[in-house]
N, C-alpha and C positions, 0 to 999 in steps of 0.2 A: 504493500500500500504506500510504504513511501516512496520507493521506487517512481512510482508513476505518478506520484504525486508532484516531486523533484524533476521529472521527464517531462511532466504538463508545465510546472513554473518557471523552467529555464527555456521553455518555448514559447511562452508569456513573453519571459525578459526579451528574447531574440526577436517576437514581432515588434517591441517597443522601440528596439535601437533601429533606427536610421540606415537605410543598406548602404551608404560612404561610409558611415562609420563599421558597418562591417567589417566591409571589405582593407579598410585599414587594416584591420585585426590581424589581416591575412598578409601581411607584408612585411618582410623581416628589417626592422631599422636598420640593419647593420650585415650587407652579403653581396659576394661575386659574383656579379651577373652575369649570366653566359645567353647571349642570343644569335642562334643562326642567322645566317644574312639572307637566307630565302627561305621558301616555304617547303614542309616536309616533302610535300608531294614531287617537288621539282627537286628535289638533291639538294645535300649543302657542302659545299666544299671549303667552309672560313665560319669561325665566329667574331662576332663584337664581343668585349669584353670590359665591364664598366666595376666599379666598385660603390658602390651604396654603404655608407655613414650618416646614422641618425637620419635618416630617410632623404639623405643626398645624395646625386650620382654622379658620378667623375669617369669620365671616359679613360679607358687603359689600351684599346686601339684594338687593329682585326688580327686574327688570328688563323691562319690556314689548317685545314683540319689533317696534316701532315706530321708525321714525327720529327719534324723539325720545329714548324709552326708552333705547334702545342707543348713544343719545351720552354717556349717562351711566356707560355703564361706564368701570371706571378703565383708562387706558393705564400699562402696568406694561413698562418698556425690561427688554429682556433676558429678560422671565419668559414661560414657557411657559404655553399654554393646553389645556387638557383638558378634553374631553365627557363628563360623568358621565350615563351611561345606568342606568336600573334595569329588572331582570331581566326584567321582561314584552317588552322591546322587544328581547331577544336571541332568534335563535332558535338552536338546538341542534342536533349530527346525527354519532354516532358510528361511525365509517368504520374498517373493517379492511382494510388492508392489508399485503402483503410487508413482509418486514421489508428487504428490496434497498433499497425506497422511501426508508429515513430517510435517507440520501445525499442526496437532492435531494427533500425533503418537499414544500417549497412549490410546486414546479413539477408535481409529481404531483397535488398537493392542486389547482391552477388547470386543470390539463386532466380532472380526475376532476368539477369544481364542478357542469357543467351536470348529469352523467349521476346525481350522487348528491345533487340538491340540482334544485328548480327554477329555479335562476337561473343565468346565466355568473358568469365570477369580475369578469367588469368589470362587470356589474350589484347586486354586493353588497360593504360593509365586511367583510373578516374575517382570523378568525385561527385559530390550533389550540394544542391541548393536547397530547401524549404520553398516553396513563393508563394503558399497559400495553402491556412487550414479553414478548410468546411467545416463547421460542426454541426451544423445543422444537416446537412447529409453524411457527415461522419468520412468525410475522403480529404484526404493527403495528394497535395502536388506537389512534384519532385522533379527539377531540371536536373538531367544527369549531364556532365561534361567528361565526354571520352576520348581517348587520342592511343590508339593503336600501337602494341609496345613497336609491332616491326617497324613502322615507320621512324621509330626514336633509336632504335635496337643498332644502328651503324655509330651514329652521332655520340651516344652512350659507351660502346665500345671503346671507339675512339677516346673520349675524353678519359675513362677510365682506365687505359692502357697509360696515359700520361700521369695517372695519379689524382684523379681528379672523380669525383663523386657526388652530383646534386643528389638533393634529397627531396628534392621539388621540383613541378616548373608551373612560372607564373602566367597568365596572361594578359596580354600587354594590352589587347587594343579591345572594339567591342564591346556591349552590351555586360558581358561578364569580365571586364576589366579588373584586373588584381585578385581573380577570384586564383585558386592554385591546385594542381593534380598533385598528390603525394608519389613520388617516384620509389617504391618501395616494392619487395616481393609481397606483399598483399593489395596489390592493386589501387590502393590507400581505403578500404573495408574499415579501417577505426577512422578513419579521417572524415571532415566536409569542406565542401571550398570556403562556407563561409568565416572560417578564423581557426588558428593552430591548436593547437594543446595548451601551449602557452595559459590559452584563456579559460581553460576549463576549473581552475583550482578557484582565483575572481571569484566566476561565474559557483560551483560552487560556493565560497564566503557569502557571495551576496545572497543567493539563496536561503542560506542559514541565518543569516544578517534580518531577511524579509520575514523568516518564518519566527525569529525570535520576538520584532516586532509588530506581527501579524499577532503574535501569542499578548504581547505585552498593552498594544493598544487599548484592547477594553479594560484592563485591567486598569491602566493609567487613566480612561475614562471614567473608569466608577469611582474610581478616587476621589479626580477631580470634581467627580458627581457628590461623593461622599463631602470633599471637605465643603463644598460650595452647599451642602445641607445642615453641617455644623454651622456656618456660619449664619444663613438663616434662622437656624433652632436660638442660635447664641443671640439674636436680634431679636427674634419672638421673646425669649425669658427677659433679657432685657425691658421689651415693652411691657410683657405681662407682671413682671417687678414695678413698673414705673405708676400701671394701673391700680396693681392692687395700693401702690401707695396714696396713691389720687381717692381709692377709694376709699383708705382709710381714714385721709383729711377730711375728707366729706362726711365719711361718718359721726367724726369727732366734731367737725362746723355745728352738722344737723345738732349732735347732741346740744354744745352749747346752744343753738339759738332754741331748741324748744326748752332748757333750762330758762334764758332768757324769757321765754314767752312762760313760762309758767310762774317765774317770777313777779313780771307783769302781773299776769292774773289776779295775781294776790293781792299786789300793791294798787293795779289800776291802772289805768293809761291816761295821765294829763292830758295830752295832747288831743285826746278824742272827747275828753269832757270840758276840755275849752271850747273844742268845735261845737258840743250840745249846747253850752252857754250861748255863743253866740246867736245859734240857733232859736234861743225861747226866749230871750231876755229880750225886753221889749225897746224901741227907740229912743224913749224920753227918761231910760233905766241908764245910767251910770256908776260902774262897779270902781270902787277907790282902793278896796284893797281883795285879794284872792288868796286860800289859803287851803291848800292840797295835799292831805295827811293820813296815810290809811285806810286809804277808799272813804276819806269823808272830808266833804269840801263845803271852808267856810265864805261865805260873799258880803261884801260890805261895799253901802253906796248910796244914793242918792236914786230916787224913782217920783213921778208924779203921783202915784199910785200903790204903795210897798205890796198890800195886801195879794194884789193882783198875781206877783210874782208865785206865788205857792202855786198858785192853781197852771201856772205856767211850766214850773219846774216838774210839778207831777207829773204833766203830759209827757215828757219826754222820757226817754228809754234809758239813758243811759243814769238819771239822779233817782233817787229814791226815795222818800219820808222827808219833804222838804218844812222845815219849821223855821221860826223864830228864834231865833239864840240872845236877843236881846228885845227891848221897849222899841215902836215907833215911832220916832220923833220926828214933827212936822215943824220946816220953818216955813214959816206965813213971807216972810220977806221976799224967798226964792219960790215960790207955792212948792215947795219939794216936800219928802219924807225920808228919812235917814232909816235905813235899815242894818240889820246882821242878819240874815238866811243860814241854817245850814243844812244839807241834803246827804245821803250815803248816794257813793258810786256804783251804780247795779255792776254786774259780772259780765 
C-alpha cells in the first residue's frame, strides 16, 4: 500500500514540475560531449567533441573516427561521457496503456517492445516519457524513444576501442530535446528520459517531506483551532466574571435603595407633603413657618379664614387628623387669623 501510494505521489510531483525543468534534470552539469557529424543512417566517419562545465560548452574540435583520430581525444579522470544524438536518429512511438502498469513501467514497456515496436528491447537503446495520465479511463500514455543498438554498434566500438565509454546519449534537437537513452546492457529498463537517478533520492525526501506534512497539517490545524478556543473561553470567563460583578453591584445598589425607600417609609417623604400642601392650602393662606418630624407636620401662618384649612387638609391623601395645636388669633388691622395646624403624614 505504500508502495503505490509513493508511485501515485511522485507522479503527482512529476505532472506539477514544468517539462524544461525536467528535462534539465536530464542533463549532466558537468560531461564530454561526443556528437557524430552526421546522421546514423548515412555513416559517421568524425566526431565533435565539446566539454560541458556547470552546464557550459567549450568546443575541443573534430575528431576522425580512426585510431589515430580518437587518440587524440582528451582523457578527462573522473568526467563522464555523453552521446549527443540529433532528432533524425531517434525514433518515436506513443503507447497506451493501464494505468496498473506505472508500478512497474519499464518491465511492461521491455515485454510490450517486440509487439509495439519492430524490434526486442535487447535489440534497441531506449527510454520513455509519461505525457498523460487518464484517470478517468484508467490509461497511461507513454512516448517510447528508440534508437537501434546496430546503428550505434560501429561508433561505440570504435570509441571504446580508444578507451572511451558513454553511459548515455543525449538528444540534441526536436520536440524531445535533452530528453537521454541510457546506453547500458539493459537497454536502460531502470531508466526514463525524463531525469537520472540523481533525482530519485530528492524526489524520495520530498515525498516523505509531503507525507510528514500531509500527517502534521491537521494536527497543526486543531491546534490552532484549539488555542484560538482557549482564547475565546478565556474572553467568555472574563466577560462572564465582569457580569457577574455588575450583577453583584446591582444587587447591593437595589438592596441599598429599597433600605432607603423603607427608610422613607417610616420617616415620610417631605418632598411629597410639601407638594400636598401646596396643593390644598388655599391662596389668601400664608405658611410662616413649616415643621417636618416623624411623619407629623406642624404649619404656622396667616389665613383669611384658619378654620377652613382642617377641612382642607383632611381632603387630601397624603395628611391625616388635621387639628389645632394652638388658639386662633384674629388681627382686625390685616382682617387675617394666625394659626398653628398640625396633621400626621399618611403612608
Amino acid at each position: 500500500m505504500v508502495r503505490d501510494f509513493l508511485t501515485w505521489w511522485v507522479g503527482q510531483l512529476a505532472d506539477c514540475v514544468p517539462e524544461r525543468w525536467r528535462r534539465l534534470g536530464s542533463v549532466d552539469a558537468n560531461a564530454l560531449v561526443i556528437a557524430p557529424t552526421g546522421s546514423l543512417a548515412g555513416g559517421i566517419d568524425a566526431v565533435a567533441v565539446s566539454l560541458r562545465r556547470n552546464g557550459r560548452e567549450t568546443s575541443l574540435g573534430r575528431f576522425g573516427l580512426t585510431a589515430d583520430g580518437l587518440a587524440g581525444l582528451p582523457r578527462l579522470a573522473e568526467q563522464s561521457v555523453v552521446l549527443r544524438l540529433i532528432d533524425a536518429d531517434v525514433m518515436r512511438k506513443t503507447v497506451i496503456l493501464p494505468m496498473a502498469a506505472e508500478r512497474d513501467l519499464d518491465q511492461v514497456l521491455s515485454f510490450e517492445m517486440d509487439r509495439e515496436t519492430p524490434f526486442s528491447a535487447e535489440e534497441v537503446f531506449w527510454s520513455h516519457q509519461i505525457i498523460r495520465r487518464d484517470r478517468q479511463r484508467g490509461q497511461l500514455s507513454v512516448r517510447l524513444l528508440l534508437v537501434p543498438r546496430a546503428g550505434l554498434s560501429v561508433l561505440l566500438g570504435d570509441l571504446e576501442r580508444a578507451g572511451i565509454q558513454p553511459k548515455r546519449a543525449e538528444i540534441a534537437t526536436g520536440p524531445d530535446e535533452r530528453a537521454y537513452l541510457p546506453l547500458l546492457s539493459d537497454g536502460g529498463r531502470r531508466h526514463g528520459a525524463g531525469g537520472g537517478s540523481w533525482l530519485r533520492w530528492p524526489a524520495a525526501a520530498t515525498c516523505v517531506g509531503l507525507m510528514i506534512a500531509l500527517i502534521a497539517m491537521p494536527l497543526v490545524k486543531q491546534a490552532a483551532t484549539l488555542a484560538d478556543l482557549d482564547q475565546k473561553i478565556a474572553m467568555g470567563r472574563e466577560a462572564a466574571s465582569e457580569a457577574t460583578k455588575l450583577r453583584q453591584d446591582i444587587e447591593r445598589l437595589s438592596g441599598t435603595v429599597d433600605l432607603i425607600e423603607s427608610e422613607q417609609d417610616k420617616v415620610g417623604r417631605p418632598l411629597a407633603t410639601l407638594a400636598a400642601l401646596t396643593l390644598v392650602v388655599p391662596d389668601d393662606t400664608y405658611l410662616t413657618e413649616l415643621q417636618y418630624q416623624r411623619r407629623k407636620v406642624t404649619l404656622s401662618g396667616r389665613s383669611a379664614t384658619a378654620s377652613r384649612l382642617i377641612g382642607a387638609l383632611a381632603a387630601s391623601n397624603q395628611l391625616q387628623n388635621p387639628v389645632f395645636a394652638a388658639p386662633v388669633t384674629r388681627i382686625e388691622a390685616i382682617r387675617s387669623e394666625v394659626f398653628t395646624i398640625t396633621a400626621e403624614v399618611g403612608p
